[in-house]
N, C-alpha and C positions, 0 to 999 in steps of 0.2 A: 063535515060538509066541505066538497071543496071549491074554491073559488078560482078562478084567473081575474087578475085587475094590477089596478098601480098604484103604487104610492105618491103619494105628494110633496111627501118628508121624511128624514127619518124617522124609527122608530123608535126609542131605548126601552129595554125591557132593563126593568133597577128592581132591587129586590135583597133583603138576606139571603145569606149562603143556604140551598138545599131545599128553596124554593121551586126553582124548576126552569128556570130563565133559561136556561142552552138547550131543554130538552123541546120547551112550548114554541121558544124560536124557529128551531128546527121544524116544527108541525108544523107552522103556521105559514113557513116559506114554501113550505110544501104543496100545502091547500090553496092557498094565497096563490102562488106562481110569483113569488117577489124572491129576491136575492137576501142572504143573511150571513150574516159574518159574529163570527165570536172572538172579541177583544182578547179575553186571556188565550185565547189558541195563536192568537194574530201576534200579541208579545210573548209566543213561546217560540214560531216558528222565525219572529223578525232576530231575538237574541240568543236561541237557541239555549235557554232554560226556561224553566216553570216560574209562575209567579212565586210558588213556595221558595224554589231555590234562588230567585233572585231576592227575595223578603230577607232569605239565613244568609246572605255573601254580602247584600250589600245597605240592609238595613227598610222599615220600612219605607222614609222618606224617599230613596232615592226609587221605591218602586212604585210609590203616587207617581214621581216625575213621568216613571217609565210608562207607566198607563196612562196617563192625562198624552200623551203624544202618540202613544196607538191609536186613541180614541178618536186625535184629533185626523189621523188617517183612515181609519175607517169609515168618518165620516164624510170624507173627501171624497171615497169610492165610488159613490150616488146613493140616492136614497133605498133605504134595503133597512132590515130587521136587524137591530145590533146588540148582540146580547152583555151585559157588562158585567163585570165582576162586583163582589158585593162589595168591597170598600173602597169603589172608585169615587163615592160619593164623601168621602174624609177628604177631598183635594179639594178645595176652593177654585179652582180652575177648571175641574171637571165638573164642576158643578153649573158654572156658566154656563160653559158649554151646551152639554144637556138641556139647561132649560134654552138657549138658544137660537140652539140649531137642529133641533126636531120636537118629538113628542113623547115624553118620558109616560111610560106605565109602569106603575108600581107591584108588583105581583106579592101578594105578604100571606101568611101564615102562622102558626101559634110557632114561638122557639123550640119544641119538642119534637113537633111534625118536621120541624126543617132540618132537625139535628140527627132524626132518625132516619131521612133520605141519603145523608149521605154514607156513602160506603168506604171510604179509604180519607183519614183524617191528615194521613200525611199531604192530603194535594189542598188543603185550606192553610194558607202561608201563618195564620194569625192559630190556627188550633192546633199547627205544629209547633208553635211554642207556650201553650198552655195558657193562654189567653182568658181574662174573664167575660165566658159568652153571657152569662147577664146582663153586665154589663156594658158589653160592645152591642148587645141587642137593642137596649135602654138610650144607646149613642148614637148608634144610627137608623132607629125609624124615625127621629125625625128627619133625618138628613133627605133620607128617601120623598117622604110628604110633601120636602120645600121643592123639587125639581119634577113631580107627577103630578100629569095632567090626568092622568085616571085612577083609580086604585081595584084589585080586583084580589077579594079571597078567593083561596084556591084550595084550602081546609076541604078536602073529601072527597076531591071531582080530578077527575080524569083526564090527564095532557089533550086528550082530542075539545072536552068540553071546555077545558081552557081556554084554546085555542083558538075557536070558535065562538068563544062570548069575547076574547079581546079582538077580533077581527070584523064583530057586527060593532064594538066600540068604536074603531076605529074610522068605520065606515059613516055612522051617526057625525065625528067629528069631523068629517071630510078630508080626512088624513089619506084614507084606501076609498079607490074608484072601482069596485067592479065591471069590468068591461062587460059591452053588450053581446049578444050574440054574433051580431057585424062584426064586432073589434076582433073578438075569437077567430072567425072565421077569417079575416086577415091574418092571422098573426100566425096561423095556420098554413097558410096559401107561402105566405115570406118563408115562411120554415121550410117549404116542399121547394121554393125556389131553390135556395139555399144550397139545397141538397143537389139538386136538378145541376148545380151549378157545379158543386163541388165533381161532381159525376163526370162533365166534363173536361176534366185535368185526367191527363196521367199518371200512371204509378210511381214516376219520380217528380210530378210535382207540378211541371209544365205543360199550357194551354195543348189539346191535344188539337193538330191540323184538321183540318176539312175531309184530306184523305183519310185521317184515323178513323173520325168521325164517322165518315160514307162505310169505310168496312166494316165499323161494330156494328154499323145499320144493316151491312148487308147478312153477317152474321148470325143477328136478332132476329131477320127475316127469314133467312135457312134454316133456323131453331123451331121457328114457329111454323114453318112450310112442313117440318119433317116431323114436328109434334101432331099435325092437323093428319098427315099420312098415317100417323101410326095407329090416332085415333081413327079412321076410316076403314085402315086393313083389320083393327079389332072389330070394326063392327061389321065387315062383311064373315069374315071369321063366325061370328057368332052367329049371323044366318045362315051358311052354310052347314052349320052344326046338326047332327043330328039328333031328335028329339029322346027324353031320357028314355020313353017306352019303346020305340025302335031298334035302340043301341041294344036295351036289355033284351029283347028280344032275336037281334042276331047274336047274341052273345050266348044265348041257351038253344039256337038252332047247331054252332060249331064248339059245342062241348063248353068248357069252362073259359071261353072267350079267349084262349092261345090262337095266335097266328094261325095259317093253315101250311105255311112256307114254313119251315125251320130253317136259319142260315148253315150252309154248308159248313162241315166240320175241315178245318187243316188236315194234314195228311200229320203232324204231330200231335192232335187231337186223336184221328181214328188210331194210331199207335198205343196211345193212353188207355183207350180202349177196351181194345183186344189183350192187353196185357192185364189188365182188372179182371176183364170175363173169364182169363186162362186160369188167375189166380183163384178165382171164384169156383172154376171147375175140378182143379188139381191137378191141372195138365200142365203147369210150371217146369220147364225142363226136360220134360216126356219127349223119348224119341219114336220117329213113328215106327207105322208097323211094319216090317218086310213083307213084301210082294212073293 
């Protein structure tokens, strides 16, 4: 189902790894019409490594720091769908946070189901070093618990259905406003401006004059004068036309509907000719007869 509306507040989608958190994000900003940002992408492209490889270089503490200040940046950006990596919630300051400065949803799942989504274990910083997921599973649901204002299994159903049962959530807690038909339709109208506006710059960038202006208009109107002709000359064209049983009918009056004119042949053509017909005859060469 999709929606256009606003937010009120952030969003944080918290969850174990292989849940679905960057994929439902992505749905829901979609549906939604709200902006959405992914922490671990945001700390990959602000230090130009992975959380994995920032976890094996520089340990995991120094990569709570590093995520508790992405987080605190993304959530500076305005309110928008922010998806969080799963062990942002082991930082006691990201955990403030979170509870906050928006509206944390928990998204959870059986440890099996979540272990089996994912596809490349090299990009989980904690399962590239052989980690006990039991364990860490056992450690952080509750962490999750203390900072979600919702919870929502997700055991069986489909990113779209996700999606859309945490967006009607959302909406019950007055977090997401669905805009009315009005607001659409404005927001619609700002957009065509927008455009209308950009329309009037130049190809290098600057306001274009009155006189650019006056000629594209005169332009636009020579297009449209000379499209409305064309259409006009086709359609007398097409009543002049003659009808299919007429045509066919002079066409079986002068044989098999050839011209009645043939265009005149070059004087290198009737040479071509007579030289075919000679060859044709056996008179190639032949001299005539004496008198």
């Amino acid at each position: 189902m999709t929606f256009v509306g606003t937010l009120k507040k952030n969003v944080f989608l918290v969850g174990f790894m292989g849940v679905g958190k960057t994929t439902v994000a992505r749905r829901m900003a979609r549906d939604m019409g709200v902006a959405c940002v992914d922490v671990d992408a945001f700390l990959e492209r602000k230090h130009g490594r992975s959380a994995a490889e920032l976890f094996g270089e520089f340990g995991e503490d120094v990569l709570r720091e590093l995520e508790y200040e992405a987080l605190v940046e993304c959530t500076n950006m305005g309110h928008s769908l922010i998806s969080c990596g799963e062990g942002i919630v082991a930082f006691d300051k990201s955990r403030e946070l979170l509870k906050r400065r928006g509206f944390a949803v928990m998204l959870e799942s059986s440890e099996a189901t979540s272990l089996g989504r994912i596809h490349n274990l090299s990009t989980r910083p904690l399962l590239a070093h052989d980690c006990d997921i039991e364990g860490l599973w056992e450690q952080r649901k509750p962490l999750y618990e203390e900072v979600a204002r919702a919870k929502i299994n997700v055991q069986g159903r489909s990113t779209g259905s996700v999606a859309d049962f945490v967006a009607k959530v959302l909406a019950r807690a007055g977090v997401y406003t669905p805009d009315s038909e009005d607001a659409v339709a404005k927001k619609i109208e700002a957009d065509s401006l927008k455009r209308r506006k950009k329309h009037r710059h130049s190809k290098n960038g600057r306001p274009r004059s009155a006189a650019e202006r006056s000629n594209a208009s005169r332009k636009g109107q020579k297009a449209a004068g000379a499209f409305k002709e064309s259409t006009a000359s086709s359609k007398r064209h097409v009543a002049h036309a003659p009808a299919s049983g007429q045509g066919a009918a002079e066409k079986k009056q002068n044989g098999s509907g050839a011209p009645k004119h043939r265009r005149r042949r070059g004087s290198r053509g009737r040479g071509k000719m007579r030289a075919s017909n000679n060859r044709q005859n056996g008179q190639r060469g032949a001299t005539p007869p004496a008198n």
